[in-house]
C-alpha positions in Angstrom: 0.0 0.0 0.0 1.7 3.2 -1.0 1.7 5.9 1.7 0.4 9.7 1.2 3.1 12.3 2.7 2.0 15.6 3.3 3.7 18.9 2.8 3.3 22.6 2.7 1.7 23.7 5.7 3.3 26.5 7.6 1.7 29.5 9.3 0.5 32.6 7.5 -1.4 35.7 7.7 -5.0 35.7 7.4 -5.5 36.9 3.7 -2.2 34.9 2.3 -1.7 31.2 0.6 -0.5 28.1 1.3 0.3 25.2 -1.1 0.0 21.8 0.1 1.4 19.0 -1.7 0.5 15.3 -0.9 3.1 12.9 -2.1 2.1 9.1 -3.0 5.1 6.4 -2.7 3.3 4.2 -5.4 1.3 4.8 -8.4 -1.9 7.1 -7.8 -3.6 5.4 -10.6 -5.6 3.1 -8.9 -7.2 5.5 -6.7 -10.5 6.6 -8.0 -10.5 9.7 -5.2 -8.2 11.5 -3.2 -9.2 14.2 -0.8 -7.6 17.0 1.5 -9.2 16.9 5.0 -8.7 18.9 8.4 -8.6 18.4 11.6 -8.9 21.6 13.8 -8.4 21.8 18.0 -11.3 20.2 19.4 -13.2 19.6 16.7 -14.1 16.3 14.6 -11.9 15.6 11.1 -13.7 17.1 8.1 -14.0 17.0 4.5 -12.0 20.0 2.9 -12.3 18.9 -1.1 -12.2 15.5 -3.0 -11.1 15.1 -6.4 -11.6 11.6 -8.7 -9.1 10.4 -11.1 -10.6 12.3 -14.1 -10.7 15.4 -12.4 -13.7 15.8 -11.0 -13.8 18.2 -7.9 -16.2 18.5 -5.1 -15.7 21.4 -2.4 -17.0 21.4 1.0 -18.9 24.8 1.6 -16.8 26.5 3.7 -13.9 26.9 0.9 -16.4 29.3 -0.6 -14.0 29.4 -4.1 -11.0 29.9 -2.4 -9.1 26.5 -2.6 -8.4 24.8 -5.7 -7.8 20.8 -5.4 -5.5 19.0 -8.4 -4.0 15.9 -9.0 -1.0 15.1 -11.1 -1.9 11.0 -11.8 1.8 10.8 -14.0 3.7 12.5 -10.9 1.6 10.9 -8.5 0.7 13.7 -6.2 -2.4 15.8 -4.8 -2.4 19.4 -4.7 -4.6 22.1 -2.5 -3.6 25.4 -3.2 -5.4 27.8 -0.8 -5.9 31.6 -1.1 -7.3 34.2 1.3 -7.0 31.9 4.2 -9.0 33.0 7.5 -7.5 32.0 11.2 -10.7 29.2 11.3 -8.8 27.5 8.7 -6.0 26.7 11.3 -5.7 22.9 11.6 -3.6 19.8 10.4 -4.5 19.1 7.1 -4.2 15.6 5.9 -4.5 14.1 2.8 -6.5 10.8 2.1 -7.7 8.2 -0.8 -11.8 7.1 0.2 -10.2 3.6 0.8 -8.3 4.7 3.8 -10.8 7.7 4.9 -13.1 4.8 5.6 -10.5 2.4 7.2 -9.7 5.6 9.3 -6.5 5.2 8.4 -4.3 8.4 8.7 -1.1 10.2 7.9 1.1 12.5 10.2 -0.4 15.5 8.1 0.7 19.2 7.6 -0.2 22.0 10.3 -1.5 25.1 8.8 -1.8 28.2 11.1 -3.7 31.5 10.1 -2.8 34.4 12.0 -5.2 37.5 12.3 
């Protein structure tokens, strides 16, 4: 089973961007959809945005247009490139194929941290 590495996270001021990068060790191919989640103090692990092998994205309402989810299938990685961050997007972010999001099966992920 290949594993999902995150990367990217750092903190920022509320208005900037972060790029996070999710890294497969084996061939992304065979996973029909990938997603970003988060995780934020206290609170239960959430859906951030999915996307499916042909490209297919699906948002979760509180991105409100300002996230944009890829997927490289030939380089094997997962993208979330996030713009006008706000200090409730502070959590760790993780990224996840369904397989594993069902077998609650996580990574370390990648702490993001919005400052007002």
């Amino acid at each position: 089973q290949a594993q999902l590495v995150e990367s990217g996270g750092g903190l920022v001021q509320a208005g900037g961007s972060l790029r996070l990068s999710c890294a497969s060790s084996g061939s992304i191919l065979g996973i029909s959809v990938m997603g970003w989640y988060r995780q934020a103090p206290g609170k239960p692990r959430e859906m951030v945005a999915t996307v499916t092998i042909g490209g297919s994205t699906n948002y979760a309402d509180f991105v409100q247009g300002r996230f944009i989810i890829s997927r490289d299938n030939t380089k094997n990685t997962m993208s979330l490139q996030m713009n006008n961050l706000k200090p409730e997007d502070t959590a760790v972010y993780y990224c996840n194929d369904l397989r594993r999001v069902i077998a609650d099966s996580w990574g370390q992920g990648t702490q993001v941290t919005v400052s007002s």
